[in-house]
C-alpha positions as CSV (number, residue, x, y, z in Angstrom):
1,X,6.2,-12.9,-5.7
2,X,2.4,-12.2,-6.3
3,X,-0.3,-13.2,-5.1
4,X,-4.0,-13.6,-5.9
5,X,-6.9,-13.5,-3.8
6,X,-10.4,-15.5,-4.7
7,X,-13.1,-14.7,-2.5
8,X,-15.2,-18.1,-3.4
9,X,-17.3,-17.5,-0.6
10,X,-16.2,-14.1,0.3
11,X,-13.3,-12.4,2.4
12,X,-13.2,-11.0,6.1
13,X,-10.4,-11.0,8.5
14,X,-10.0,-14.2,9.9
15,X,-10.4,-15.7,6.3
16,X,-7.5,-13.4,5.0
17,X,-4.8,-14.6,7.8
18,X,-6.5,-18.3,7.8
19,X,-5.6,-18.5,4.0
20,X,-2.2,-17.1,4.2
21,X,-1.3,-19.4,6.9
22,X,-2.8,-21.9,5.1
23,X,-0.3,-21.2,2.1
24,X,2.9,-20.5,4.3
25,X,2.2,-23.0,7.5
26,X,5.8,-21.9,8.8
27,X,4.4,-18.4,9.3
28,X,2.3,-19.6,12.7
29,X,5.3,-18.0,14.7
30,X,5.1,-14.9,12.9
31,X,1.4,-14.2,13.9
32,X,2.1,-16.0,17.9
33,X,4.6,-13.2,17.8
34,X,2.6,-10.2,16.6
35,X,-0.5,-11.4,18.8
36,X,2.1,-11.6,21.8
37,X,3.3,-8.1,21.6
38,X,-0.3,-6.9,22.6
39,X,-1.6,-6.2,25.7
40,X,-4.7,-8.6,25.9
41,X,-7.3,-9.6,28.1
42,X,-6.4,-12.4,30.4
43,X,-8.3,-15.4,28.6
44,X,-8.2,-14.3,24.6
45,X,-6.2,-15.8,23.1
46,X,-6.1,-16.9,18.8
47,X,-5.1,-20.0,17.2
48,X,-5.3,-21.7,13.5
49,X,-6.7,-25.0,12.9
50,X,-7.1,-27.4,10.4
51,X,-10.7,-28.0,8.6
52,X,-12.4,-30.1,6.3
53,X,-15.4,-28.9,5.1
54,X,-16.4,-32.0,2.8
55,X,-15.6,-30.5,-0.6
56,X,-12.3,-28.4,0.6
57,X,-9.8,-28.3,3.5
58,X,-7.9,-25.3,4.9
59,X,-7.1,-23.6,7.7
60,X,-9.3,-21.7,10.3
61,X,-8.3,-18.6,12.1
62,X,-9.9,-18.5,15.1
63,X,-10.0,-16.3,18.7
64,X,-11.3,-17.7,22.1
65,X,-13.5,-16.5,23.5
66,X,-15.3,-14.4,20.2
67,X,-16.5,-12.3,22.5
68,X,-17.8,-8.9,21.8
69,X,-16.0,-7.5,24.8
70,X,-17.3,-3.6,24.6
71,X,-19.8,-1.5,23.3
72,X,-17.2,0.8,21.1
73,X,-13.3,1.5,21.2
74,X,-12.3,4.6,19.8
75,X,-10.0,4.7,16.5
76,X,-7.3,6.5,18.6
77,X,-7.4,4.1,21.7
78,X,-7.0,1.5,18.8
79,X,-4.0,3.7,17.5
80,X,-2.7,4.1,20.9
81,X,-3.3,0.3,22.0
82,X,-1.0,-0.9,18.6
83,X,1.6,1.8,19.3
84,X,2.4,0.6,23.0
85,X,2.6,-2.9,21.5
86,X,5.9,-4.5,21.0
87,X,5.3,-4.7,17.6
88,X,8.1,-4.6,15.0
89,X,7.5,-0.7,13.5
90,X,6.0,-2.1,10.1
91,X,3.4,-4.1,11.3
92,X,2.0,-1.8,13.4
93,X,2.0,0.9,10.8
94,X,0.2,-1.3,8.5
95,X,-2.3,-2.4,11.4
96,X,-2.8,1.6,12.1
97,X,-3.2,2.0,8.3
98,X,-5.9,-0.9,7.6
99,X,-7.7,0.8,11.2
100,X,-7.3,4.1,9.1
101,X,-8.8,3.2,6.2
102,X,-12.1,1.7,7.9
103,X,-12.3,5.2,10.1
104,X,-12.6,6.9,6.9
105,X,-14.9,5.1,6.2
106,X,-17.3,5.0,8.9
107,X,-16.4,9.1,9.4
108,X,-18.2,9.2,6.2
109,X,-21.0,7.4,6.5
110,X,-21.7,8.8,10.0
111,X,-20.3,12.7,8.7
112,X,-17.8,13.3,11.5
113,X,-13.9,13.1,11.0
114,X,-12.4,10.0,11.0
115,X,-10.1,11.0,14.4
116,X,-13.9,10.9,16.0
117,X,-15.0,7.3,14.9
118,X,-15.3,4.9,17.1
119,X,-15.7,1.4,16.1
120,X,-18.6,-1.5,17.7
121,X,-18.1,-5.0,16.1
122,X,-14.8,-4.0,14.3
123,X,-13.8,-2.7,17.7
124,X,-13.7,-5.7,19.7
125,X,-10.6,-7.8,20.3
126,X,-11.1,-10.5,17.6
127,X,-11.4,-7.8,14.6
128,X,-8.1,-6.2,16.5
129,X,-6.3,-9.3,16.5
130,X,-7.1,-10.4,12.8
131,X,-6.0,-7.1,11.6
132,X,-2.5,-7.5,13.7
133,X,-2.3,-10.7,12.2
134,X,-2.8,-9.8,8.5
135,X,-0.3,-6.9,8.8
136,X,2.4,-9.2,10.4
137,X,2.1,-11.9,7.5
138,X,2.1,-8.8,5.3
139,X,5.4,-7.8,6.2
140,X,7.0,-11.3,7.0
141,X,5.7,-12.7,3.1
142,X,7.1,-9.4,1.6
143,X,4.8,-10.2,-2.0
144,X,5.6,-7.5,-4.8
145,X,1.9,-7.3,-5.7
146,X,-1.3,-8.3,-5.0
147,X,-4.5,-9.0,-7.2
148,X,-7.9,-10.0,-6.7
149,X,-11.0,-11.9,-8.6
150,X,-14.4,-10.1,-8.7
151,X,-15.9,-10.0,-5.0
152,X,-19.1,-11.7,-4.4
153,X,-21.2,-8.7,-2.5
154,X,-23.8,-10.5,-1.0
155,X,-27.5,-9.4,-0.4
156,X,-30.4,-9.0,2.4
157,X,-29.6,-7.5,6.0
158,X,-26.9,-7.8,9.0
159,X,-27.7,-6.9,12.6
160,X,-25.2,-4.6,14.3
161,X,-24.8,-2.1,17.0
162,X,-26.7,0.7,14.6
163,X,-29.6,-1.7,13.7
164,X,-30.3,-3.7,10.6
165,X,-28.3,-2.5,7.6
166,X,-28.3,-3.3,4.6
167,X,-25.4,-5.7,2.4
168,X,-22.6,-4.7,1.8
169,X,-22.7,-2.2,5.3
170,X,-22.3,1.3,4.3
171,X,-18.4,1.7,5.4
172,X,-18.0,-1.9,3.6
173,X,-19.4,-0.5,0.5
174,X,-17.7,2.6,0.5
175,X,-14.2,0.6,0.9
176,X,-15.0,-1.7,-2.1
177,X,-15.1,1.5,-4.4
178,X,-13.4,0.6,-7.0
179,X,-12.9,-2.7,-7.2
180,X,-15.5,-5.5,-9.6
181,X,-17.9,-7.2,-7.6
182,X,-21.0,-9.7,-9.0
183,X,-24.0,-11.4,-7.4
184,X,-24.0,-14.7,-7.8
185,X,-27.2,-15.1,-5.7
186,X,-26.7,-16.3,-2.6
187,X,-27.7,-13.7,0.4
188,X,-26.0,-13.2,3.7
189,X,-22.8,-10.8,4.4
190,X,-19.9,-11.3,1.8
191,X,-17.8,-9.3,2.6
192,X,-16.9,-7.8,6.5
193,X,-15.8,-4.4,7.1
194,X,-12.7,-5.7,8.1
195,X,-12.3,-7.9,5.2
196,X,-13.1,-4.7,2.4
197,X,-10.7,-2.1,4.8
198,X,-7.6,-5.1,4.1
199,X,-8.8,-5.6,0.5
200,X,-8.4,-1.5,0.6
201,X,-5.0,-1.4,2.2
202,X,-3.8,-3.7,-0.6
203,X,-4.9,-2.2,-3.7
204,X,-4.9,-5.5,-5.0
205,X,-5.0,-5.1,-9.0
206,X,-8.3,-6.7,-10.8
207,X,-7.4,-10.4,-11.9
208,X,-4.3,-12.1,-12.8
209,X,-1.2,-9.9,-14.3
210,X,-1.5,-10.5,-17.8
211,X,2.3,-11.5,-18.2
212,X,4.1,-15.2,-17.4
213,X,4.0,-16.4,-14.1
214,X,4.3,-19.9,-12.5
215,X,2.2,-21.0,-9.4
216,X,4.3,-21.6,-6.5
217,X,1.3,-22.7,-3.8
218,X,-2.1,-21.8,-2.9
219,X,-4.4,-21.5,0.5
220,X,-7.8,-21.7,1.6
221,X,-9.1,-20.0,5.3
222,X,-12.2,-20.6,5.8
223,X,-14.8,-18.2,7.8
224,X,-17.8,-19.0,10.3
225,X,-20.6,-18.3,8.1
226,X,-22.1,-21.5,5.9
227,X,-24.0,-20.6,2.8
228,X,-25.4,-23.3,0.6
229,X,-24.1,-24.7,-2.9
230,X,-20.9,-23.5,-1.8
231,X,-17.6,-23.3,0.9
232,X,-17.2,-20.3,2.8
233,X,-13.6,-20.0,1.9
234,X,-10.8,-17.4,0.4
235,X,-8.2,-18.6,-1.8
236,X,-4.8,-17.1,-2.4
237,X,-2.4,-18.3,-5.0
238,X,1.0,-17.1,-5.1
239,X,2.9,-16.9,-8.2
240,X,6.5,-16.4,-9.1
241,X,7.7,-14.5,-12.7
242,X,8.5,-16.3,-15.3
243,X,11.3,-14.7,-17.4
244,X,11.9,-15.2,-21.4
245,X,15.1,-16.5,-22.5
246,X,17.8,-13.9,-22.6
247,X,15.7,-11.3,-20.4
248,X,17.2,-9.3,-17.7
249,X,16.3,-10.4,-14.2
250,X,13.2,-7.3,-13.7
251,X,10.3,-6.8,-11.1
252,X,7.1,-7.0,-11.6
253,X,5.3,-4.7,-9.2
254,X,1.8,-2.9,-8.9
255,X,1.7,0.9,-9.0
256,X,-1.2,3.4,-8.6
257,X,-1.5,6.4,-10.6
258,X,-3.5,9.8,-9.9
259,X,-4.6,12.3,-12.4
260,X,-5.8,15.8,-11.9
261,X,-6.4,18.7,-13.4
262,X,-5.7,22.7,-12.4
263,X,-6.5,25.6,-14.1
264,X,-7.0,27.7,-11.1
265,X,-4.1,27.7,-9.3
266,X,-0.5,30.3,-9.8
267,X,2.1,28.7,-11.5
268,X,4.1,29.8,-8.1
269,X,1.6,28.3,-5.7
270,X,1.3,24.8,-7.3
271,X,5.2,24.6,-7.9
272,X,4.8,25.1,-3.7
273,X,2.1,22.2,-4.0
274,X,3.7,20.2,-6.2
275,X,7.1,20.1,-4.1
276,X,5.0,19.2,-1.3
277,X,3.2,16.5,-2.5
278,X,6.2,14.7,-3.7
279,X,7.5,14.8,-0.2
280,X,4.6,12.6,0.8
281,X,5.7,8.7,2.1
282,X,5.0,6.3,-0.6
283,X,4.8,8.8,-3.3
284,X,7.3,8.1,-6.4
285,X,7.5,10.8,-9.0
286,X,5.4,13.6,-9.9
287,X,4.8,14.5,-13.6
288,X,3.8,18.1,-14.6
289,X,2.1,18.8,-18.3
290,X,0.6,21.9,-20.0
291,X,-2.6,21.8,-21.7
292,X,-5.5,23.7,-22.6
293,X,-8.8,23.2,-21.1
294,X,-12.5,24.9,-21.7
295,X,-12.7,28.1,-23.4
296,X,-9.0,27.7,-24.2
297,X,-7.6,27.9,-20.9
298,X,-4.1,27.4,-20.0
299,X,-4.1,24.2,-17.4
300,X,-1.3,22.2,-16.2
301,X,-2.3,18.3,-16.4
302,X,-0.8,16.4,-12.9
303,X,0.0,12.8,-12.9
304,X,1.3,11.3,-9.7
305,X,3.1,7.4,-9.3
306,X,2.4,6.0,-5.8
307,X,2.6,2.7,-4.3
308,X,-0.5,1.3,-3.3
309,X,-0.1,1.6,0.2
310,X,0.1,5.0,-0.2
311,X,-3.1,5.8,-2.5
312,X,-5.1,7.6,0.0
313,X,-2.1,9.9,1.7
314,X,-1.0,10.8,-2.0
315,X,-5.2,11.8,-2.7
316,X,-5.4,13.4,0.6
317,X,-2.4,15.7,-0.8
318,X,-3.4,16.6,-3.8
319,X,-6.5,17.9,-2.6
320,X,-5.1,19.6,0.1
321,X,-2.1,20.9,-1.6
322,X,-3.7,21.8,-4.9
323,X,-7.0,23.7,-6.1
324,X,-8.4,20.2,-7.8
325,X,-11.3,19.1,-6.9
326,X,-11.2,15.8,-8.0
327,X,-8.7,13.2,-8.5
328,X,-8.9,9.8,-10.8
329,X,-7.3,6.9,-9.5
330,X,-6.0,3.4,-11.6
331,X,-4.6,0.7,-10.7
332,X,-1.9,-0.6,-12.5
333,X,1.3,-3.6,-13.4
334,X,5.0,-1.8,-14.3
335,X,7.9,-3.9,-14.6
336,X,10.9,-2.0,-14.1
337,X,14.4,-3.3,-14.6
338,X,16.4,-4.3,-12.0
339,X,18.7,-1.5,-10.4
340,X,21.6,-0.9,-8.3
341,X,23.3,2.1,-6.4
342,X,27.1,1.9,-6.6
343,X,29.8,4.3,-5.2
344,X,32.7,5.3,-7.8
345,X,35.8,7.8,-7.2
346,X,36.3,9.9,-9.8
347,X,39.9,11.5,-11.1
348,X,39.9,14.0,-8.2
349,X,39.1,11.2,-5.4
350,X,35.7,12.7,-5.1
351,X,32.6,9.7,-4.3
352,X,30.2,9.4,-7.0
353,X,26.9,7.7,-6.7
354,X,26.3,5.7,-9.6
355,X,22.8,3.6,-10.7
356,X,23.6,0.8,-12.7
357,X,20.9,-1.2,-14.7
358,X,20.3,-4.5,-16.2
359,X,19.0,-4.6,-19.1
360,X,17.6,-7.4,-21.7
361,X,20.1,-9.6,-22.8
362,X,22.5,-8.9,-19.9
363,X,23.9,-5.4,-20.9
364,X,25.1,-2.9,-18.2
365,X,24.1,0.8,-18.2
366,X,25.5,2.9,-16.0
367,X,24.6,6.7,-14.8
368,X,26.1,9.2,-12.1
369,X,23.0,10.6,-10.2
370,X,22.5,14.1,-11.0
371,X,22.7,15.2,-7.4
372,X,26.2,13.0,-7.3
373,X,27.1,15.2,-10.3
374,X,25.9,18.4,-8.9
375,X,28.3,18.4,-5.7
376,X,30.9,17.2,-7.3
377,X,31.0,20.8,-10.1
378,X,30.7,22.6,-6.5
379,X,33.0,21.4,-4.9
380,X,35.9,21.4,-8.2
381,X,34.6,25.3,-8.4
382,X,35.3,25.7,-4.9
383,X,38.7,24.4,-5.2
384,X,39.6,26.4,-8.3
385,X,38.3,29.4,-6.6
386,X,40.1,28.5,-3.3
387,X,43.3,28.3,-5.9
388,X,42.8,31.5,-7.7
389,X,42.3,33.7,-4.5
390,X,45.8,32.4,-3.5
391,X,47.7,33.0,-6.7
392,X,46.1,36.2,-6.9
393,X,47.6,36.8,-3.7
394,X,44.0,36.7,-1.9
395,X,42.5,39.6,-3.2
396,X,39.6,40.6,-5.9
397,X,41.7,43.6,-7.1
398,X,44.7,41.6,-8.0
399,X,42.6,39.5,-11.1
400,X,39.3,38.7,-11.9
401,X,38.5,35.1,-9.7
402,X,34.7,35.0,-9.6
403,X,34.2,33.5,-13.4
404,X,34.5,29.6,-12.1
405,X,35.1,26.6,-15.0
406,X,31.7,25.0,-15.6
């Protein structure tokens, strides 16, 4: 499944879980769940409810009372608050991930480390419980891949605990790097911080996949603000693949790629690097290419595949774990073929792991992993050497037992 975002009016928290629940209605016990896990304030509580705005009808997400409870919370009492939840371990390490991403943020608008931020608006229960809320449906919809429509950015001022900034907000801008935005306008906050730090988590991929796909349903959560000639609402589409005749059942998925380059660095000590960086959670293969940079230098171009989730660990890595000082990021679609991992025996009654792919038109490859492949020459050398050192009576002197079979 994928699915498509369409900030009409814009995108925030609330509008995020309001459209998703919109889309899936059965998910309402998913979210009760994830909200009930955490310790809250007797009195708050969230619920969804229906609305018609005159041109559209949706869903609202809302909490009661909104109220702005304290003056800041502090990323890590966030952290700590999510971790003593009785949350399901996925949700709350994509709820500690979307909170991650904004304290980046903020720690670099405000120049202090993001283990120092601590967060006003975004900080109060209702931005907690929204953000809870979008990484339980997360988890609970499962969607292969995410993509978004150009986000309106808004214009004039919002009042908040620093004073009157600016639209976007500094951290809000900062999080919509790299994705297409447009005016179309109409002033007023587009976009919320927490809104850009889910849109960040995501790595949605700009527009539709250009490839087949059939819509399965759509949503629309609406937010609080009202701004005229339009509705206040995001929309999410989800859309299942479409396969041409004969093709092999594949995924469609969205994959992130990071390029660098270092011509600074020991062949020895970025081998170390290297190793390192494809030990990182998320990160998928790590490619390695000489070149020749300025003045004819010797370089070695890096390309790293990450999932999207794991974009800003896999940067973090490569600029802690290599002398780059810079890396590019893209977005991207891959469709890969569908795989399995099988277990043969081979003539000795040794296990072999096997990964056996589909491929267009139905055929079956198969391939022992190399690692599969690697134990199993060890351990037949072992056994011939074990045999050897008996016939020769157990000793180096009566025959030459070192040379094994390959």
């Amino acid at each position: 499944m994928h699915i498509h975002l369409e900030p009409v009016g814009g995108i925030a928290g609330d509008m995020f879980v309001a459209a998703l629940l919109d889309a899936w209605p059965a998910r309402h016990a998913v979210v009760d769940a994830a909200l009930a896990a955490i310790d809250l304030p007797e009195g708050v509580a969230a619920g969804a409810a229906q609305l018609n705005a005159g041109i559209l009808a949706g869903t609202r997400f809302l909490v009661a009372p909104p109220r702005r409870d304290a003056p800041h919370r502090a990323f890590r009492d966030i952290c700590a608050l999510i971790e003593r939840a009785r949350l399901p371990p996925g949700v709350a390490r994509r709820a500690i991930a979307i909170f991650a991403v904004l304290a980046e943020a903020e720690g670099r608008v405000h120049g202090i480390a993001p283990a120092e931020v601590s967060f006003h608006e975004v900080g109060a229960w209702d931005s907690i419980m929204d953000i809870v809320a979008a990484a339980a449906l997360f988890e609970d919809i499962g969607a292969a891949g995410w993509s978004t429509a150009p986000v309106p950015i808004g214009s004039g001022r919002v009042r908040c605990a620093h004073g009157d900034l600016p639209v976007p907000t500094p951290a809000t801008a900062l999080l919509l790097e790299g994705l297409e935005i447009f005016d179309d306008g109409r002033p007023g906050e587009r976009v919320t911080p927490t809104g850009a730090a889910i849109l960040r988590h995501l790595m949605p991929g700009q527009g539709l996949p250009r490839r087949r796909l059939r819509l399965g349903r759509m949503g629309h959560g609406f937010g609080t603000k009202r701004f005229a000639g339009i509705s206040n609402v995001l929309r999410v589409a989800a859309f299942a693949e479409v396969g041409l005749p004969g093709d092999a059942p594949a995924m469609e998925e969205e994959i992130a790629t990071l390029r660098f380059e270092v011509d600074d660095q020991t062949p020895e000590d970025l081998a170390i690097g290297l190793e390192r960086l494809r030990a990182v959670p998320g990160v998928l293969d790590v490619l390695q290419i000489p070149g020749f940079g300025k003045k004819g230098r010797m370089l070695a171009q890096i390309q790293v595949l990450a999932r999207p989730d794991a974009v800003d660990a896999a940067a973090q890595a490569c600029l802690c774990e290599t002398a780059t000082l810079g890396v590019r990021i893209e977005r991207m679609t891959r469709r890969v073929l569908t795989r399995d991992l099988a277990t043969r025996v081979d003539a000795d009654g040794t296990p072999v792991r096997v990964k056996i792919a589909t491929r267009p038109g139905g055929a079956l490859t198969a391939k022992a992993e190399i690692d599969a492949i690697a134990a199993v020459s060890g351990a037949r050398a072992a056994r011939e050497a074990r045999r050897r050192r008996v016939e020769d009576g157990g000793g180096r002197e009566n025959g030459d037992w070192t040379r094994l079979p390959t």
